[in-house]
N, C-alpha and C positions, 0 to 999 in steps of 0.2 A: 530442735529447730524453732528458731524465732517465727512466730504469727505475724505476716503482712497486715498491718492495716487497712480498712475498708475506706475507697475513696469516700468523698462524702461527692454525693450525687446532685442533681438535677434541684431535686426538689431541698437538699439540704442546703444549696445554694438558696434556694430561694427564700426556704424559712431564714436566711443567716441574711438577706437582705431585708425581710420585710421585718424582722425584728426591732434593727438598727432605725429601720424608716418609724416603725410607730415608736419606737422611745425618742428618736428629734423630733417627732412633731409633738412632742408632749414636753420637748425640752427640761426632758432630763440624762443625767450622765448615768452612765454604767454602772457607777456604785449603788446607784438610787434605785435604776431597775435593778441589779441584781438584791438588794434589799427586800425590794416588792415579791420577789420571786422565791426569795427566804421563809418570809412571811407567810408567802401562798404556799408553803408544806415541803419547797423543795429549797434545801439549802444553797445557795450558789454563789461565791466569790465573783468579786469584781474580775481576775481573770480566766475565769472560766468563762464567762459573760463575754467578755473579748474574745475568746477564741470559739466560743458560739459564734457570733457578730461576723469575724474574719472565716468562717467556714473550718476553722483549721480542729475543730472540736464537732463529732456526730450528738443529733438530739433524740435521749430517747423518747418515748412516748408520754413519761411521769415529766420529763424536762419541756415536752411543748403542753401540757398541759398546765403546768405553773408556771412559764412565762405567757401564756395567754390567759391565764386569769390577774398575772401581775399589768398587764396591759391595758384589762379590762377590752377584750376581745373576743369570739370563739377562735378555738385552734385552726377550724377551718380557713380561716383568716392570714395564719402563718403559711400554709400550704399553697402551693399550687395549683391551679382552677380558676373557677368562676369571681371572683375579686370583687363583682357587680350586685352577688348575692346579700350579702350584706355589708351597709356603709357602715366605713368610721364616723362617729362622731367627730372627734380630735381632726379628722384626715378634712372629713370637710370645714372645720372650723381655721384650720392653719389655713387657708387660703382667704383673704392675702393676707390676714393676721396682721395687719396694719398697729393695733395696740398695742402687741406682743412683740414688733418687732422694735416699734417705737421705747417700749421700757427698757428692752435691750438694748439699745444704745444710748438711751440713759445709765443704765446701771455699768454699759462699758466704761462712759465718760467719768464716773467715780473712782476710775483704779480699781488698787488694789483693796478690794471690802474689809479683808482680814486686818488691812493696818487702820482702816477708818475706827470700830471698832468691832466687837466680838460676834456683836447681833446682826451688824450689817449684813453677813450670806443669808443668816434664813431672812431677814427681811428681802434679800431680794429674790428669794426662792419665791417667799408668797406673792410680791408682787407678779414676777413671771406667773406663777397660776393665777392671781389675777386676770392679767391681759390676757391670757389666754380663754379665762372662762368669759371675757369681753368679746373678746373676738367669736367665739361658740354662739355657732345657729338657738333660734327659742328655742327651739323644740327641744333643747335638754334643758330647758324649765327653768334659766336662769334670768334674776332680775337685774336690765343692765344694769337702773338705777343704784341701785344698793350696792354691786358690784364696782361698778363706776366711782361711785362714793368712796369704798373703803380701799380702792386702788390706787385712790388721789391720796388718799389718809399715809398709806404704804410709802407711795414716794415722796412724802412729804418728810414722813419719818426716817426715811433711808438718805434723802438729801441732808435733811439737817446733823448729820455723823458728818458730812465734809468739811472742810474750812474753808474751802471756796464757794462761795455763792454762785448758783447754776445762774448760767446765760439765760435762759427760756424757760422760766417757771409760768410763763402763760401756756404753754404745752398741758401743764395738768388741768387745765378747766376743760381742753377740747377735746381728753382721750378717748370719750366714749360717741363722741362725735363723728359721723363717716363726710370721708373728702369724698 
């Protein structure tokens, strides 16, 4: 006789939400975290990763412990409870992430990266970690200045792969600028 499968519960819901919520606020894809989570000692494929995410896969204990160190998290963090105990970093930085939103839809308005040329994605992977370590409270010790600087540098070099000349290249002197 075939073994029924265990629903996944309450809380494996919740870890399978709060997952997916800290890998977009750190805007990155599924491959990328399950990469990070490789790394961090537990092997895990882009769909496993997904059917974490979609609840449709149970976590064991080794599996939230290497995606919350691939997060840069405590696992407590994944779980259900206290949420208040300890802040994200990232969680409080994405709001309103003004910079980060702003280079994404720069990087939208470029198309397709792959056909600009070959370096186009990871330039605009760093860029996106850019704006985003723009956007990030001091207190995780970052200099906007210098940050700022090599952000403008990123889409400067990310732009010039176009053939079209952007609309709004006065945008890169205000990114670090708050409206």
């Amino acid at each position: 006789m075939a073994a029924r499968a265990i629903q996944i519960g309450e809380a494996g819901e919740h870890l399978a939400a709060a997952v997916t919520a800290h890998r977009q606020r750190r805007g990155w894809d599924q491959r990328h975290l399950a990469e990070r989570v490789t790394a961090a000692g537990r092997p895990m494929s882009t769909s496993v990763l997904g059917k974490v995410e979609s609840g449709a896969r149970r976590v064991d204990v080794d599996d939230l412990v290497a995606l919350a160190a691939a997060l840069d998290v405590p696992p407590s963090q994944l779980l259900p409870g206290d949420d208040t105990a300890v802040s994200d970093p990232f969680e409080d930085a994405s709001a309103p992430g003004m910079v980060r939103a702003r280079v994404l839809d720069d990087i939208a308005a470029l198309g397709d990266l792959e056909a600009l040329d070959p370096t186009a994605p990871t330039l605009a992977a760093i860029a996106v970690r850019l704006a985003s370590e723009v956007d990030a409270p001091a207190s995780l010790g970052n200099s906007l200045h210098s940050l700022s600087k090599e952000l403008r540098q990123v889409l400067s070099d990310l732009r010039s792969l176009s053939p079209e000349e952007p609309d709004d290249d006065d945008d890169l002197d205000d990114l670090a600028t708050p409206e």
